[in-house]
SEGUKOL-93439 format. One record per residue (C-alpha): x, y, z. Coordinates in steps of 0.1 Angstrom, whole numbers, plus 5000, padded with zeros to 4 digits. Layout:
N
XYZ/...
END
This chain:
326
304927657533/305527767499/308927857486/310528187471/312828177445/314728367419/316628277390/318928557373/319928427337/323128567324/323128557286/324228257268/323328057297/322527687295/319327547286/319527247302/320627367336/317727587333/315227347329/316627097357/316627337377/313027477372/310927167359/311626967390/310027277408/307227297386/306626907394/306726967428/304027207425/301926937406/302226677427/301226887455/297926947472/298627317469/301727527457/305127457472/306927717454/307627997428/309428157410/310728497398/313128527361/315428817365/318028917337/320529187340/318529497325/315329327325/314929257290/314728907279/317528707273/318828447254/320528087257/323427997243/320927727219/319728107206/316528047227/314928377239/313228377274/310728687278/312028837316/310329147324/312329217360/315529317362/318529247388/318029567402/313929427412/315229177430/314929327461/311029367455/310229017456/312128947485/312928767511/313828497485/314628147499/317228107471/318728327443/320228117416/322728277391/322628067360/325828157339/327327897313/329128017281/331428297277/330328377310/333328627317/331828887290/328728887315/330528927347/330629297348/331629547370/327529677374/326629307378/329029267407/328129587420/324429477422/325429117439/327129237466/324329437476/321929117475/322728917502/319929047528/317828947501/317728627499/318528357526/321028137500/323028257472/323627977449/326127987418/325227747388/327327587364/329727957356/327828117380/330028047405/332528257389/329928557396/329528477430/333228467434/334028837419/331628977439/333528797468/330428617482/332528277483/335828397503/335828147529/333727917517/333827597499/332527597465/332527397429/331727487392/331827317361/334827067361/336027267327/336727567345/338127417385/341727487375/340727857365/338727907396/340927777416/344227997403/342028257408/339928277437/343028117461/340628217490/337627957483/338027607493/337627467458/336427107450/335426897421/331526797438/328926797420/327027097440/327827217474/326127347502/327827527526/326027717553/324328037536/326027967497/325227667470/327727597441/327027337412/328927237380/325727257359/323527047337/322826757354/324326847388/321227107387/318726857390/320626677417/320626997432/317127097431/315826757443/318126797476/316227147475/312927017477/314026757501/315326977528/312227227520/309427007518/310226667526/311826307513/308426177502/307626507475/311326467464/310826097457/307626177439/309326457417/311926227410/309925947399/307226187382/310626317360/312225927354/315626087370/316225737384/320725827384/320426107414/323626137434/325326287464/326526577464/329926497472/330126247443/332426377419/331326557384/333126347362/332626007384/329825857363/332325877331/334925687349/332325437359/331125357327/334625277314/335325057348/332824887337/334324777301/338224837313/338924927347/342824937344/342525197315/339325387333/342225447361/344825497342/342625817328/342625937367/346125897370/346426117341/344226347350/345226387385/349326447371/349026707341/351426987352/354326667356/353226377337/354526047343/356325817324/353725517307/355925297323/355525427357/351625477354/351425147342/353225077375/350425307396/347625097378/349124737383/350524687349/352724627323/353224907297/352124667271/348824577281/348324937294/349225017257/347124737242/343424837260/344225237251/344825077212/341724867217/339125107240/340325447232/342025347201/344925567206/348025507224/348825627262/351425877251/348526027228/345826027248/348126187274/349226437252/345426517247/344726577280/347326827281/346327017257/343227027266/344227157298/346227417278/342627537259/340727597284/344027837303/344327967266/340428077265/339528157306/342728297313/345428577306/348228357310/351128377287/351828087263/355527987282/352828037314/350427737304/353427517294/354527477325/351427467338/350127177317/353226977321/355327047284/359027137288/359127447263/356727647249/357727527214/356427167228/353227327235/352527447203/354127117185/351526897201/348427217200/348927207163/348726827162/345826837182/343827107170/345427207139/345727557149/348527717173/347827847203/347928167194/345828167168/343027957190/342928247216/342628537189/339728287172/337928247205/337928597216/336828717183/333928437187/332928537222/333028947224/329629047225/328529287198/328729627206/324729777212/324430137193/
END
């Protein structure tokens, strides 16, 4: 039985989530003796819209058609960069009033964030793109977030993007039409790395360096895993089994940077993506990414992005605010 779908693209959205997303369907359909599914591009006013690679995609429906293609078997919201622009009251408005439209809501890569403000995850467990967990998770303190690579749970799909699309989609076609069509679809597209679900988003980075240093890939975890109070090198070297020295000599060798540094990186880091997704105060994401003053914070900001944080937020805000239509 063929399949009904729809795909709302919020501007700035990514072009390759997009197209794992829809070319695995479009295989399917080839493959088959007949049509399996199709699709329907929605925007928000129904104009076209445009990726973030300045791609224009001609969409001639609007959110508010959406209910004249229905019953959808899934509505995908695609949002990716400076998603929060796009997340307005109107576009909530219109979500909530979707859901006996389409049997499955799914959020992709930032869509998630959409889903959320319209409150169609509360109670649910959910993912998005492993940049933006500790945001969603500050704020949403009703959805069961994870770090998955997509999750389906009952009547609602979440994915961190990009790749985790095309692992979606294939689990789509697999629970719509069967394990033989996914296999084809799969082979037909060379995506020969598909994983679980539950797999972690960041996993396959963390395997690759196991591969080459496995004391130093977990070391990374550990770090990762302790940013609001980091530990001492010499007790991580401890967690990873051990001495500082060697710890100290693979970072030098692999990463060529020191533990302390790389640390230090991850931290601010961590403090970026608070400074650009979040209204927190500057004392706020110092404690929050592990530095004992805010002066520390911007000591080690400065060194690693030779700006302050301050000055990084302003920059990014005056990047990101849409132009004003006349």
């Amino acid at each position: 039985m063929i399949k009904n779908y729809g795909i709302l693209l919020l501007p700035e959205f990514s072009n390759l989530c997009f197209s794992n997303l829809i070319e695995p369907l479009r295989a399917a359909n080839d493959l088959s003796d007949q049509p399996v599914a199709k699709w329907h591009l929605f925007s928000l006013n129904g104009h076209s819209v445009s990726s973030t690679s300045g791609l224009t995609f001609p969409v001639n429906k609007g959110i508010s058609d959406i209910p004249d293609t229905a019953p959808l078997d899934i509505l995908f919201v695609l949002a990716s960069y400076n998603y929060k622009s796009y997340i307005t009251p109107e576009l909530i408005h219109q979500l909530k009033k979707l859901k006996p439209y389409a049997k499955q809501i799914a959020g992709l890569d930032a869509g998630s964030f959409a889903l959320a403000r319209a409150g169609l995850l509360s109670g649910y467990r959910a993912t998005i793109h492993w940049a933006e967990l500790e945001v969603f998770q500050e704020t949403f303190p009703e959805i069961k977030v994870c770090a998955d690579r997509y999750v389906i749970d009952r009547d609602r799909i979440t994915t961190g993007g990009a790749s985790t699309s095309m692992d979606l989609i294939l689990e789509v076609i697999r629970r719509h039409h069967g394990e033989q069509l996914a296999i084809e679809v799969a082979e037909f597209l060379i995506f020969d790395i598909e994983r679980p679900g539950s797999s972690q988003q960041r996993e396959f980075t963390s395997a690759r360096l196991s591969m080459r240093a496995p004391r130093l890939a977990k070391a990374v975890k550990v770090m990762e895993a302790n940013i609001e109070t980091p530990l001492a090198i010499s007790d991580l070297a401890l967690q990873v089994g051990t001495s500082q020295r060697q710890l100290e000599r693979e970072f030098r060798n692999i990463l060529e940077t020191t533990p302390a540094r790389y640390y230090i990186f991850l931290r601010a880091a961590a403090a970026r993506r608070l400074l650009r997704e979040t209204n927190f105060s500057i004392t706020q994401i110092s404690v929050r990414t592990g530095f004992n003053s805010s002066a520390a914070l911007i000591r080690n900001y400065r060194s690693t992005y030779n700006c302050t944080p301050s000055a990084d937020r302003k920059l990014h805000k005056l990047r990101t605010t849409p132009p004003v239509e006349l």
